[in-house]
N, C-alpha and C positions, 0 to 999 in steps of 0.2 A: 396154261400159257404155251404158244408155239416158240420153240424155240430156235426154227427153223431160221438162217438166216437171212435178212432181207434185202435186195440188190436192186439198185434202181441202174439203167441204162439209157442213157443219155445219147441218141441215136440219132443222125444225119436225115432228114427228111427223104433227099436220094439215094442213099447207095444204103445204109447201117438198117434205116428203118425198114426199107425193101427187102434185104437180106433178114431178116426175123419176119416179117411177110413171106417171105419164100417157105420161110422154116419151118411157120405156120401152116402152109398151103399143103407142106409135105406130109403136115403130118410127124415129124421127125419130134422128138423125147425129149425135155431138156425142162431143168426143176421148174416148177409154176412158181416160186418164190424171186421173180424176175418181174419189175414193171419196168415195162417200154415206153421211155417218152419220148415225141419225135421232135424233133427242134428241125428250123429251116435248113443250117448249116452248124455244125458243133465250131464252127467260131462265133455263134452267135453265145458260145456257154461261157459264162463268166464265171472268175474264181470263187464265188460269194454264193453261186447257187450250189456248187459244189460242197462246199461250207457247210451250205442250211441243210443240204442234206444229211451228210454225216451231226448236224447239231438235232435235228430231229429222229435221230435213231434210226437211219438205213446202216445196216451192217455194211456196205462194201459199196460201192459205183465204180459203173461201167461207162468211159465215152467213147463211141464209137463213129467213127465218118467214114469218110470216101478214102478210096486208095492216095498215098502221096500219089500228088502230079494230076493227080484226078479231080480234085476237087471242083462243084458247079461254080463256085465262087472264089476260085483259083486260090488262095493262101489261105482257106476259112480254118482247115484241116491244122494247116501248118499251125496256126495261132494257137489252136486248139492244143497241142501237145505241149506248146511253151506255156501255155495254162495250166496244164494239167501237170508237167514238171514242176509248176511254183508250189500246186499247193501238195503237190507227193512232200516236199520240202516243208512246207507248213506243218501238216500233219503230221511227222515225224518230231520237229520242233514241240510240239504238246503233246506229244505219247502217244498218238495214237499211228498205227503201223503203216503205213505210206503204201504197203502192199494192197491195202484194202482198196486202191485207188490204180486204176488203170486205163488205155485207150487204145485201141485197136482200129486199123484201119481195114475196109474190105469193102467190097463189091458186093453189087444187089442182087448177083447170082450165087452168093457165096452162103445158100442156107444153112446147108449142112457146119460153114467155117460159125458163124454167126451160134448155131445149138454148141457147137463145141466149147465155144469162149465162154457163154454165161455158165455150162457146166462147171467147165474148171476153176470159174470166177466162185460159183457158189463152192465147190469144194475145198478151194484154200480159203475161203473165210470161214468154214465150217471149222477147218484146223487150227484156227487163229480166234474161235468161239467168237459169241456176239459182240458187238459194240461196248466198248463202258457207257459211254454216251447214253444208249437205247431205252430209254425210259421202258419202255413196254408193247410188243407187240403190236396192238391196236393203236395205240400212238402212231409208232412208226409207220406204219398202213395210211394213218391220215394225213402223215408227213410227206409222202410219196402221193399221195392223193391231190394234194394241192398242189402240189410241183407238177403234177400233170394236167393240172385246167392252168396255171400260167404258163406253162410251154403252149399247149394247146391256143390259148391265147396271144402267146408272141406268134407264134405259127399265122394264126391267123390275121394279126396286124402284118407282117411280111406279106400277106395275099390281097391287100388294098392297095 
């Protein structure tokens, strides 16, 4: 069983998903225990998917958009972080560490900022060891699996 833990990133269409695109292009290092989904705009992320992820055994989530002031969809960003406050609040309310849950804003020229963040993301969940949640490796793989064909799929109803 890998024990490695697992980190879904919840990425801005324009700027978050560009910037790990960059990071990719580069070439540049950073754990393979990271799945990139790309959402239209991280105000399209609701607190409930954030949920299902941590209830299907992803050890840690990343959400990540556009710079404040930058966002494509002027306040998508901003919503996004009062989101992402409520449920760091949740999460701590039922034990489990609120640290696991974070959001970062940057730019799609920011690859190298973008390798940096999921490093240190997987590293402090690595010191806070896996999920209680995490049923099992493989599980979690599938949980993060399908959270990226319905991203994938909002993605794609936004392009109709």
């Amino acid at each position: 069983m890998n024990d490695e833990p697992l980190i879904l990133a919840f990425c801005c269409h324009y700027c978050a998903y560009a910037a790990a695109d960059l990071a990719g292009s580069m070439r540049l290092q950073y754990p393979d225990n990271v799945r990139v989904l790309r959402l239209p705009c991280t105000g399209k992320l609701e607190a409930n998917y954030v949920l299902a992820a941590f209830e299907r055994g992803v050890d840690g989530v990343i959400v990540a958009g556009c710079l404040e002031g930058g966002c494509h969809f002027l306040e998508g960003n901003l919503r996004a972080r009062k989101r992402v406050e409520r449920v760091r609040q949740l999460l701590a309310e039922i034990g489990l560490e609120p640290e696991r849950l974070e959001m970062f804003n940057l730019s799609s020229a920011e690859g190298p900022r973008f390798a940096e963040i999921v490093t240190a993301m997987v590293e402090r969940v690595k010191r806070m060891g896996n999920s209680p949640l995490r049923p099992d490796r493989a599980r979690a793989e599938e949980g993060a699996l399908e959270m990226s064909r319905q991203a994938e799929a909002m993605l794609e109803g936004e392009k109709r």
